[in-house]
C-alpha positions in Angstrom: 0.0 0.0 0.0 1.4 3.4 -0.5 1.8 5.9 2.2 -1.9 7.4 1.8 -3.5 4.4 1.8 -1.9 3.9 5.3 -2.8 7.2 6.2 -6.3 7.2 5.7 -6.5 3.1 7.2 -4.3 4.9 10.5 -7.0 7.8 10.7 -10.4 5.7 10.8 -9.7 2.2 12.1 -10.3 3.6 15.5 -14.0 4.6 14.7 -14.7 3.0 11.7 -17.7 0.3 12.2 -16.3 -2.4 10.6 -12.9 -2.2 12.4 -14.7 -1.5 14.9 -16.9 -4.6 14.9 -14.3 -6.7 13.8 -12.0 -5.8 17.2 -14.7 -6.5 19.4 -15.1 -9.7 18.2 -11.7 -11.0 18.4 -11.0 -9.4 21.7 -14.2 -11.3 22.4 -12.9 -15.1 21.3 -9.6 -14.3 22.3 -10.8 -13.8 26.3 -12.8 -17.0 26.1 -10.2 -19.0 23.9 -7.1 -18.8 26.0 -6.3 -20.4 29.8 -2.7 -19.2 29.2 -1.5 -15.7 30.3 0.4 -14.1 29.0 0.2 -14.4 25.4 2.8 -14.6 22.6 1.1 -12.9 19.6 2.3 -12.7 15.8 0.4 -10.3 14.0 1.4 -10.4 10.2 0.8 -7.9 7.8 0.1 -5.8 10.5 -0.9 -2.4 9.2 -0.5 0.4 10.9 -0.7 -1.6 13.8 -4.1 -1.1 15.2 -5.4 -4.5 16.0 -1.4 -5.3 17.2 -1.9 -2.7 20.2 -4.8 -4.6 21.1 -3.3 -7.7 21.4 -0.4 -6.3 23.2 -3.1 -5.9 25.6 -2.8 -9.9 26.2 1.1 -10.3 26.5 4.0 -10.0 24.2 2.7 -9.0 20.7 5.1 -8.6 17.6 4.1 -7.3 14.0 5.5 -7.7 10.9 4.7 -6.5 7.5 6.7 -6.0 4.2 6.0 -2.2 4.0 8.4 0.5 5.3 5.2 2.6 6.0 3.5 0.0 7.9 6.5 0.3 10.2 6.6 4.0 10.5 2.8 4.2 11.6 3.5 1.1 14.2 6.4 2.2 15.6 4.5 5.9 15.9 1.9 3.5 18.0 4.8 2.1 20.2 4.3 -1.5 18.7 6.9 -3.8 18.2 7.3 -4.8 14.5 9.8 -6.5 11.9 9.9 -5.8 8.3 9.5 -8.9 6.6 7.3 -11.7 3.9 4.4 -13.8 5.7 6.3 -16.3 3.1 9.4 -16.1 5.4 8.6 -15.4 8.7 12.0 -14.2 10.6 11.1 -16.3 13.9 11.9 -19.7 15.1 9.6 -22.9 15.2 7.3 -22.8 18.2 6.8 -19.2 19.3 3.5 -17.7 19.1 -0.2 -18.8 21.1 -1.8 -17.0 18.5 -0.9 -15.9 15.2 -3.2 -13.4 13.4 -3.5 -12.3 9.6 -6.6 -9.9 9.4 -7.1 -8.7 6.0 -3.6 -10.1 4.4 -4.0 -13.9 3.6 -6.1 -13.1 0.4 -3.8 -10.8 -0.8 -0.9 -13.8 -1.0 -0.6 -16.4 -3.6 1.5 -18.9 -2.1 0.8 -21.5 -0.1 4.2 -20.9 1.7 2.3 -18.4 3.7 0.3 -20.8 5.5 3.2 -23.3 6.2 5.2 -20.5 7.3 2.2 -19.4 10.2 2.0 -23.0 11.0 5.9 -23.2 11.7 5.7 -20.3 13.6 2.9 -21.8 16.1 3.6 -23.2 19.0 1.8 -26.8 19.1 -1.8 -25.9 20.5 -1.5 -22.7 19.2 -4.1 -21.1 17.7 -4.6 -19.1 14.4 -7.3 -16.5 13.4 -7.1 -15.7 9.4 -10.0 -12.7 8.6 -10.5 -12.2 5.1 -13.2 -10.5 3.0 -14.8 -13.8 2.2 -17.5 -12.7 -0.5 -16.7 -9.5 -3.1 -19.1 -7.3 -2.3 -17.0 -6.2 1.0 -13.7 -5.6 -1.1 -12.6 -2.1 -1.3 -13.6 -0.3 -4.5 -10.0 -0.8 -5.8 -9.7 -4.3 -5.3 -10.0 -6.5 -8.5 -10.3 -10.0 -8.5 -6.9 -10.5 -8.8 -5.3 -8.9 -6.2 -7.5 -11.5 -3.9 -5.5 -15.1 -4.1 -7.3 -16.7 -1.3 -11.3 -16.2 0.0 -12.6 -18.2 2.5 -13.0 -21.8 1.2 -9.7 -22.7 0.0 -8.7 -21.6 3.3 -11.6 -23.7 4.8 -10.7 -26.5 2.5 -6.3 -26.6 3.1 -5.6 -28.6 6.1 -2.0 -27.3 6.5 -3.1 -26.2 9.7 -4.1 -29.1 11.4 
């Protein structure tokens, strides 16, 4: 994304409904999905780093995103976060509870992204992938190519398991 598009995602995820909405209900699953406390937490292709100072809130949170911009606006948020590919996570087997990937899974075309979360995970870990599932909540500027994944070859891929 270029440095505008961050700018306008930095100035209305806080208020924006469907950011909004979509916090809530992770903070929500989150509380009743983990005994353990506190948290490890991978957030990847982290943004501007709004849902990774909520999961800070749980423990040790880290983002990383390929974007220079992404880490300017996290770092501006006090977040921890690594530049780097979701195909080529720069952490060791094992680490994370929970690794998150809200709004970047579609955007990748290689199933090296999804071996590379599992890696990652600690065993009994848990992973939450949000995507726009059906085309009529992509962004104006989205064509059908930029999206590689939607929900059912997610649902269907068992790389997870």
């Amino acid at each position: 994304m270029e440095k505008e598009v961050y700018l306008q995602f930095y100035k209305m995820e806080e208020s924006n409904w469907w950011f909004r909405g979509t916090r809530m209900f992770l903070l929500d699953w989150i509380k009743r999905s983990f005994k353990i406390k506190p948290l490890k937490s991978l957030d990847v292709g982290c943004g501007t780093g709004i849902w990774l100072s909520e999961l800070s809130k749980f423990g040790d949170a880290v983002g990383l995103d390929v974007s220079e911009e992404a880490y300017k606006f996290c770092k501006s948020r006090g977040m921890e976060i690594k530049l780097g590919s979701i195909e080529k996570i720069p952490f060791s087997n094992n680490v994370f509870d929970l690794v998150t990937a809200i709004g970047v899974i579609e955007h990748v075309d290689d199933d090296q992204a999804i071996r590379e979360i599992a890696r990652v995970l600690k065993i009994g870990g848990k992973v939450v992938i949000l995507t726009s599932a059906f085309k009529s909540l992509w962004s104006k500027g989205k064509r059908k190519t930029d999206h590689h994944f939607t929900r059912e070859p997610i649902a269907k891929k068992n790389t997870l398991e």
